[in-house]
FITORRO-733098 format. One record per residue: residue in three letters; y, x, z of N, C-alpha, C in turn. Coordinates in steps of 0.1 Angstrom, whole numbers, plus 5000, padded with zeros to 4 digits. Atoms other than C-alpha are relative to their C-alpha. Layout:
residues N
AlaYXZYXZYXZ/...
//
This chain:
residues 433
Unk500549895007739860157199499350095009/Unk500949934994737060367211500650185003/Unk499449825000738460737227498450084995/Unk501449975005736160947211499450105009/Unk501049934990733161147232500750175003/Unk499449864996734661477251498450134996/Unk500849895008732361767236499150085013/Unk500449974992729461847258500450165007/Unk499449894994730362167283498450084995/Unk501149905008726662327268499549974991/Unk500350015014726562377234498850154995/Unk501249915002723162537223500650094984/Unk499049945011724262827197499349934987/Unk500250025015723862737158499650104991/Unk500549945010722763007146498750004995/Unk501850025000719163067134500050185005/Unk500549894996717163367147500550015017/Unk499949994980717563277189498849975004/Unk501050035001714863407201499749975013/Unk500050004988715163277237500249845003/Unk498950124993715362927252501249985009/Unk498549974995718862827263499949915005/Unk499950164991719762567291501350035010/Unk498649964996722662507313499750135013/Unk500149974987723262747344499549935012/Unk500350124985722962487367498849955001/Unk501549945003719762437350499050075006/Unk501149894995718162737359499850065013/Unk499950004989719662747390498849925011/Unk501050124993717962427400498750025000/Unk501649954999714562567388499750085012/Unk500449904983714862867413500149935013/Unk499850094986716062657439498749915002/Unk501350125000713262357438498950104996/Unk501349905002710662657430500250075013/Unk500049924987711662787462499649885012/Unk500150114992711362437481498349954995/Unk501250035003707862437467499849874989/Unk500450085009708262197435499950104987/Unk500549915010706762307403499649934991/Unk500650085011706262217368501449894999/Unk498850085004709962087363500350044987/Unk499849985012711062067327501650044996/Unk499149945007713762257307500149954989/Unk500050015011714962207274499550104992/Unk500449895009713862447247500550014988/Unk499049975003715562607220500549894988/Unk499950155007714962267196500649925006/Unk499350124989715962027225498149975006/Unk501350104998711761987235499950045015/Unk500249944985710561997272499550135002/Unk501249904996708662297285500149985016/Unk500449964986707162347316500250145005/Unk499249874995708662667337498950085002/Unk501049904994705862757358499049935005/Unk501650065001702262687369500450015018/Unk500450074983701262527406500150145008/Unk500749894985701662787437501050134993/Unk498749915003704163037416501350044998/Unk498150015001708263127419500049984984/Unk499950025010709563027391500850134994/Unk499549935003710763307368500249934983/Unk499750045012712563287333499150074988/Unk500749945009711363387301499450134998/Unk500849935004708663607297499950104988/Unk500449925017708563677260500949944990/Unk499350065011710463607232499449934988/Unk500550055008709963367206499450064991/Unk500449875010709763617178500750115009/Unk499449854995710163987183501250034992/Unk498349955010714164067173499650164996/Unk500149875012714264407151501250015013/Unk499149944991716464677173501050014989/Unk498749965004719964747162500550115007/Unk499349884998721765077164501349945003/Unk498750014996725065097184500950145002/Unk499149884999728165307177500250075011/Unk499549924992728865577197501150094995/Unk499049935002732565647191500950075011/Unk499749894992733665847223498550025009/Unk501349964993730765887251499449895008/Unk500750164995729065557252498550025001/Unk501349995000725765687247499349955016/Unk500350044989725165637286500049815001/Unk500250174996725865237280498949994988/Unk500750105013724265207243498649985005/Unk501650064998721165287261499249965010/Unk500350124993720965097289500349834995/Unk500350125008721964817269498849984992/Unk501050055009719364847241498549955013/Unk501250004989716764907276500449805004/Unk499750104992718464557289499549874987/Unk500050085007718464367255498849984999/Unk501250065006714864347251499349995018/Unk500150064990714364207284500249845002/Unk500250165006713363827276500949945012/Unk499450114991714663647308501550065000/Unk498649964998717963877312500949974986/Unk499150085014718463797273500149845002/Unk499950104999717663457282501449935011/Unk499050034991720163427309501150044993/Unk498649945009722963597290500749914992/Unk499950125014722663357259500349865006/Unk499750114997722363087280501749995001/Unk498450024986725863157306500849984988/Unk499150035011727663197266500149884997/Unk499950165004726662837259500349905004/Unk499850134991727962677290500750025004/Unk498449984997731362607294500950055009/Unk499549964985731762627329499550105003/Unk500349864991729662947334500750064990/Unk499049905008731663137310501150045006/Unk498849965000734663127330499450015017/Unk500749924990731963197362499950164999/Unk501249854998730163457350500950064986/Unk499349935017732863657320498950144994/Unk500949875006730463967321498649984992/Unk501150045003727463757316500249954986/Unk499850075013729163547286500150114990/Unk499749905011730363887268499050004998/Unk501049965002727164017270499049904990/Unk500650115010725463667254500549974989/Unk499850025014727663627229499750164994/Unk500249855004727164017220498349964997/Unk501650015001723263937220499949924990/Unk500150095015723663657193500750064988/Unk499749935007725463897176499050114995/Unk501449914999722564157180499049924991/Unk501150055007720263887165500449984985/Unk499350095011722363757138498950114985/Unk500949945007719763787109501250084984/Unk499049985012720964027076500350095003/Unk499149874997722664287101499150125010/Unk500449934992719964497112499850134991/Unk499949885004720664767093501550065008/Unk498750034995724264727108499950055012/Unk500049984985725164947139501349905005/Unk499250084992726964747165501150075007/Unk498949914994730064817184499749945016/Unk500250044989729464787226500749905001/Unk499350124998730564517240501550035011/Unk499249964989733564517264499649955013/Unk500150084988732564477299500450035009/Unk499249994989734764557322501650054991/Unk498749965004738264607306501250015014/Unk499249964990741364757326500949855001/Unk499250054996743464467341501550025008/Unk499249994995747064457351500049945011/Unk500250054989747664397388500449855000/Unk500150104997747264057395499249884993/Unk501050085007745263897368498849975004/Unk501650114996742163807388500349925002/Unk500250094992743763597407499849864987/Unk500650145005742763217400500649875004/Unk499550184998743962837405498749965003/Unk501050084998740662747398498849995012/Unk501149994990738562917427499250074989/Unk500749895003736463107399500150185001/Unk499349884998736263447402500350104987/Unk499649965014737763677376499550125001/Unk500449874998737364067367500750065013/Unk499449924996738464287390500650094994/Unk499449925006741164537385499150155003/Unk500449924999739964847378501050104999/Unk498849914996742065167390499950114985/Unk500249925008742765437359499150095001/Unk500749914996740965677379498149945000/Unk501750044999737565477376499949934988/Unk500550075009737065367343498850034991/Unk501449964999733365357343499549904990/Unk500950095014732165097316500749984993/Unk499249995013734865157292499850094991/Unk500849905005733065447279501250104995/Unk498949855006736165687279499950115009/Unk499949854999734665937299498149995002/Unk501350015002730566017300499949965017/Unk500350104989729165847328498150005009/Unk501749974999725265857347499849844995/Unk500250165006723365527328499449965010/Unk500250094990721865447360501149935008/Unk498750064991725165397379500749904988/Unk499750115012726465237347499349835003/Unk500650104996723764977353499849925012/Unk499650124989723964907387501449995007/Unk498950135001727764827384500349904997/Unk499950125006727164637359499349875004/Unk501150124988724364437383500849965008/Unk499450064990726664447408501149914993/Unk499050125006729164267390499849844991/Unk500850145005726664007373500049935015/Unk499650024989725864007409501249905005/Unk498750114995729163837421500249894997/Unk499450125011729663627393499149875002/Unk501450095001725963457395500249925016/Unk500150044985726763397435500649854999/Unk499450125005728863087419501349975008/Unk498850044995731562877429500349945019/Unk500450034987732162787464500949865002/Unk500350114999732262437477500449985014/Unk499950014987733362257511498749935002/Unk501150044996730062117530500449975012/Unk499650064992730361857559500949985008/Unk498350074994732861747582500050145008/Unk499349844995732762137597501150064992/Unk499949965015733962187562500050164992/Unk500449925004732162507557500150054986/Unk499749975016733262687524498250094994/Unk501049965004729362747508499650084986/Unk499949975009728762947481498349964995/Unk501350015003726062777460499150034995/Unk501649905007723863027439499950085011/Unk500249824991723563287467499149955012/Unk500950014989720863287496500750035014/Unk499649954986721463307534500750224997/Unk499449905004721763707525501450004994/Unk499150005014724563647498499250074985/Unk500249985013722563747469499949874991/Unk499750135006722563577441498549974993/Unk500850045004719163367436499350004981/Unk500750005014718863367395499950184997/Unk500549885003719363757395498950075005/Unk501149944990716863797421498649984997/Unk501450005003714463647403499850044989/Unk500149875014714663887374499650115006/Unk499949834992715264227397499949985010/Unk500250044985714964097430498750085002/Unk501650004987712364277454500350065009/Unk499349994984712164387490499250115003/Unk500249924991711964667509499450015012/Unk500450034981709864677546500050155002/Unk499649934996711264947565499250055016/Unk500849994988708465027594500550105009/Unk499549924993709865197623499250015014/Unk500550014988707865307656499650095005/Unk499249874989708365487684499450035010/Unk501250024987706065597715500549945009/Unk499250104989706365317737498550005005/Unk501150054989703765177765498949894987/Unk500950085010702764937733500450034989/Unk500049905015701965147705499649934987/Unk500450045010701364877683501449914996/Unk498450075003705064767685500550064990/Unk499049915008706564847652501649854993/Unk498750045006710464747642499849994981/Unk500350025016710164607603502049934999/Unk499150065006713564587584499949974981/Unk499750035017713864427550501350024996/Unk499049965010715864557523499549944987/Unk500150045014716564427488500450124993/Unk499849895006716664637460499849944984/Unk499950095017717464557417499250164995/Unk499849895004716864937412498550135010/Unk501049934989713665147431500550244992/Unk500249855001714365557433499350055002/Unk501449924995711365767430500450104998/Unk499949885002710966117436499050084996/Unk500449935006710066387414499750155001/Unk499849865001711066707423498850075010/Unk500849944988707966767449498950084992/Unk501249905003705166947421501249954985/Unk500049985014705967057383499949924991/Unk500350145014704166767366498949905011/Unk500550124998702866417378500149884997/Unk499950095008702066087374501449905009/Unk499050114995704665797380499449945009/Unk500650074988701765657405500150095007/Unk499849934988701665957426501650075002/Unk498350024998705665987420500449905013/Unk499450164996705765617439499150045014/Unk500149934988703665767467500050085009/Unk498849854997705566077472500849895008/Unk498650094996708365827479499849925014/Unk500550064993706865627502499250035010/Unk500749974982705165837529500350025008/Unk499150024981705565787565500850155000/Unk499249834997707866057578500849985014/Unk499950024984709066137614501650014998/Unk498249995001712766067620500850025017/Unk500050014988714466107651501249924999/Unk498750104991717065847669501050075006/Unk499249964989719766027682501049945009/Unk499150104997721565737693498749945018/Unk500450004986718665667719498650114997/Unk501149854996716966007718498950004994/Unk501150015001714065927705499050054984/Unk500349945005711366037683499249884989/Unk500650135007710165767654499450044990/Unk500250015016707965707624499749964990/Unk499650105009709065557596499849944989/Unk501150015013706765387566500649884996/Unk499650135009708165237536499249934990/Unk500750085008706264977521500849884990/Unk498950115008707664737490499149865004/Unk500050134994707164397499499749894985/Unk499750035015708264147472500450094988/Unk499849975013707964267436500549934992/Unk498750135013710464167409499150024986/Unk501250075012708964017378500750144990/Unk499749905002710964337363500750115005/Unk500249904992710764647377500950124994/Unk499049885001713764967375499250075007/Unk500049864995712665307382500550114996/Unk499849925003714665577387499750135003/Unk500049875003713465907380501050105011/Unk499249934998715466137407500150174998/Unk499849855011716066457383501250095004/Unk499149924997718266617404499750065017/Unk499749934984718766887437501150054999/Unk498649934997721267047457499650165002/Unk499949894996721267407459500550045012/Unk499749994986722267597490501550014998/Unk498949984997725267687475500449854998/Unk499650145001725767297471500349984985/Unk499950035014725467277434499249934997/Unk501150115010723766987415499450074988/Unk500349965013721267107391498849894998/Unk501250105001718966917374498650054993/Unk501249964998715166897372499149934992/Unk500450045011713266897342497949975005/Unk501350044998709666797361499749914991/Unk501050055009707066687337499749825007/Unk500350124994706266287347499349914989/Unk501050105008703366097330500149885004/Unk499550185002703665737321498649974988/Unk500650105010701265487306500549904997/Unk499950145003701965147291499649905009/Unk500650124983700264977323500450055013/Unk500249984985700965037356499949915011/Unk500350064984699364947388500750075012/Unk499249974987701464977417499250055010/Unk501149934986699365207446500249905008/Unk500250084992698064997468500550015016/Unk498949904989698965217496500849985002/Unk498650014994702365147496500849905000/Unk499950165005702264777490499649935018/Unk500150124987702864507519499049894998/Unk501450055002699664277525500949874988/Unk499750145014701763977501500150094993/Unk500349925017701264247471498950074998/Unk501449905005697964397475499649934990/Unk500550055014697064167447499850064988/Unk499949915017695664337415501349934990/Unk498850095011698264037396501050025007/Unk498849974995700964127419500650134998/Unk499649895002700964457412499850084986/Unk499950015016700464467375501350044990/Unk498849985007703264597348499650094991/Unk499349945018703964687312501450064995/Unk499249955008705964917301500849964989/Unk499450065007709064797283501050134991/Unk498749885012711365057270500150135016/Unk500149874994712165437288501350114994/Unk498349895008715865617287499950145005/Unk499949805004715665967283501250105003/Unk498949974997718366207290499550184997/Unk500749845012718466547265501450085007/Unk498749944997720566827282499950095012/Unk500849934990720267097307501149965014/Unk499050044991723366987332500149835002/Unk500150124997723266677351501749915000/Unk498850075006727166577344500049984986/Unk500049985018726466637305498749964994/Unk501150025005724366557280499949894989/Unk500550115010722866257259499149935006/Unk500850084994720965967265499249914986/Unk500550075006718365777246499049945000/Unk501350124998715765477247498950014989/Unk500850055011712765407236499349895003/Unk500050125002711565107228498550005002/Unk501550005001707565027237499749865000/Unk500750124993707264667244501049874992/Unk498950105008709364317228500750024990/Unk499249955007710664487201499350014987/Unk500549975012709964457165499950144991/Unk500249925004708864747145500850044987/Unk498950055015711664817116499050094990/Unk501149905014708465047097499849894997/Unk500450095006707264717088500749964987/Unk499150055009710164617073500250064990/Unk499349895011711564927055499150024992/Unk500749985011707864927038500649934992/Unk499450125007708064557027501449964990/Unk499050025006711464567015500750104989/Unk500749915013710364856990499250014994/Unk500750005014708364706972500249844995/Unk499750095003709464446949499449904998/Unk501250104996706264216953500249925007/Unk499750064988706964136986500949945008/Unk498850114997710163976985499849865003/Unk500050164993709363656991498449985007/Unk501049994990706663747015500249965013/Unk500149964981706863687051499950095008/Unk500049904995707463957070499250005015/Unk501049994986704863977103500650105010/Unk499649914994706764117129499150065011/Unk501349954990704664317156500950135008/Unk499849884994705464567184500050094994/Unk501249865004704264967182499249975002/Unk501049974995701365027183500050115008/Unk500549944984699265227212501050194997/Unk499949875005700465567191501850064994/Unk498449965006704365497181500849965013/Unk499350064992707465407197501049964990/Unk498450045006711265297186500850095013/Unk499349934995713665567191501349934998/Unk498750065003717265417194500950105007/Unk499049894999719565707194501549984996/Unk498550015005723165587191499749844988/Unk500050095008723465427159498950024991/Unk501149975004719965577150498849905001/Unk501250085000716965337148498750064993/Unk500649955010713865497138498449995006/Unk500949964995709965507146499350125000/Unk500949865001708265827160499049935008/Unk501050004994705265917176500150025012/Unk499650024985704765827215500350155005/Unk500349864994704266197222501750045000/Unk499049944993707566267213501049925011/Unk499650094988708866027242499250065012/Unk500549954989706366197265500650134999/Unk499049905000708266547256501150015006/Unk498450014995711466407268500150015015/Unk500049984991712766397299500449885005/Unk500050105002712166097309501149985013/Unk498950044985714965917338499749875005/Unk500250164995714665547339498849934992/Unk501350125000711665297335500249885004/Unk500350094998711664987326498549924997/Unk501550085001708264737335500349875000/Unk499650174997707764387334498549945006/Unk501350024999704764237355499649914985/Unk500950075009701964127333499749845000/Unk500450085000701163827348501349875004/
//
């Protein structure tokens, strides 16, 4: 008698409306890796089972780009003070390759019990799409729940949640929270997870962890957020063409605002960036220090820094005016010679979280939507008037003149202007090319 076939460890989901191809972890792993050893034009599955080609001759491989179709937004409850997650989530969900990565890690057996934060979040996102419920606000997902001491530990070598102490319960949304730090815990904790399993290697028997680079990062998040910092340092010496260069990584870039009343986000980014004299007091000396970004990530975080210290040492926060277009070119100026490239330095505007409130512990938060996102005015016409029921519905962005406001469990289209009114905090871009 035949034992019957054990149930593959990646099951692509069943539902309809996934608008992302899904493949294993180990999969997409193997792309970045062999796109780093210079092979290209390796094949994936796609969301049928058909091949596709990743990436074209001479470029890293990065994940999905764009979505099959554009998904309609969904509103998410805010039942104590979640609004700091709802809207870094909705900013995250319409982010093709980090939805793609999500959906995937849900579908594959073994990264689920790698990556737990990644899986919630992917099953939460098939939930998001599930067609029928987009009038339906959503409930957050759980991603970090409190653990009793000792439940990380493992038999298996994977790694589990960490416990989190009462006094820090920062993505359980029971006390209001900043949505950037919300975000880069929650990186840092994709972070860990993505670094993988670790492994003995030769008769040294070096324990290696195999998603993560000489650094320790972890290679698939790096090629979403990944980019680098060059840290120029130089000092009067006999050879004045000596300068010290440190690289830094970074998922998240901080610009500063508070230096004039109103400007643009390009001369924000070289505010930030100009040389400035520091001194060494460790060997006396007098240095000057120019930061140039290096590698750019195929999607780009900026945050807005909307806050000072007073003398008496009080945080207040700073309602500077900051202009944004739908395109940005990165100043050339503050770009390392591998990004002077017009296509290296290229980005579209994806979504833009807001923050309504005159105190920088208090307040509200809210996204808007400019880029990957279906327009629900389309819909709410079509689906008032009884003709067009068995029409096809043409999904489409905004156009140049609207946005998608996603306020809680609010979903609604206004006019861009009122998005330029706001106060804007975080930016999300995604290069063009």
């Amino acid at each position: 008698m035949q034992a019957a076939a054990s149930p593959s460890p990646f099951q692509p989901p069943r539902q309809p409306n996934v608008y992302t191809d899904c493949a294993p972890l180990r999969e997409l792993y193997d792309q970045v890796r062999l796109s780093e050893c210079g092979l290209h034009g390796i094949s994936v599955r796609g969301g049928a089972g058909r091949p596709r080609r990743r990436e074209e001759k001479g470029r890293p491989f990065t994940l999905q780009q764009s979505f099959s179709e554009l998904p309609y937004p969904r509103g998410i409850m805010n039942n104590s003070n979640f609004c700091f997650m709802n809207s870094m989530l909705q900013a995250l969900m319409f982010i093709p390759s980090f939805a793609q990565l999500t959906v995937s890690v849900s579908c594959d057996a073994q990264a689920r019990q790698l990556c737990p934060t990644l899986a919630t979040l992917g099953k939460w996102t098939l939930q998001y799409w599930k067609p029928g419920f987009t009038r339906l606000a959503m409930i957050a997902p759980t991603l970090m729940p409190r653990l009793p001491a000792g439940a990380n530990n493992s038999n298996s070598g994977a790694p589990r949640s960490a416990v989190v102490p009462a006094s820090q319960r920062i993505l359980d949304g029971s006390v209001q929270e900043d949505a950037q730090e919300f975000l880069q815990k929650l990186l840092e904790r994709v972070h860990e997870e993505l670094k993988g399993w670790t492994f003995v290697k030769g008769k040294e028997k070096l324990a290696v962890r195999e998603h993560e680079d000489v650094q320790g990062q972890s290679k698939l998040l790096a090629s979403i957020f990944g980019g680098t910092l060059e840290s120029h340092l130089q000092g009067k010496q006999r050879q004045r063409d000596r300068v010290s260069v440190l690289i830094e990584r970074y998922y998240c870039l901080p610009v500063d605002v508070g230096f004039a009343p109103e400007c643009t986000v390009e001369q924000a980014l070289e505010r930030t960036f100009m040389t400035e004299r520091i001194y060494d007091s460790e060997h006396e000396k007098k240095l000057k220090k120019t930061l140039r970004l290096g590698r750019l990530p195929s999607v780009l975080f900026l945050q807005l820094r909307r806050w000072a210290v007073t003398r008496e040492g009080e945080l207040v926060k700073l309602d500077n005016v900051v202009r944004i277009k739908r395109t940005l070119l990165i100043p050339r100026t503050i770009c390392a010679d591998e990004t002077l490239g017009n296509t290296e330095r290229a980005y579209r505007l994806l979504s833009v979280v807001c923050h309504r409130g005159d105190a920088v512990s208090r307040g509200h938060y809210v996204t808007y939507l400019v880029h990957h996102a279906a327009t629900p005015a389309v819909l709410k016409v079509q689906s008032s008037e009884p003709g067009n029921k068995d029409t096809a519905i043409l999904r489409s962005p905004p156009d140049a003149a609207t946005v998608i406001l996603c306020n809680d469990a609010n979903i609604s289209v206004c006019p861009a202007k009122n998005m330029e009114k706001e106060t804007m905090y975080f930016l999300v871009y995604q290069k063009t090319s």
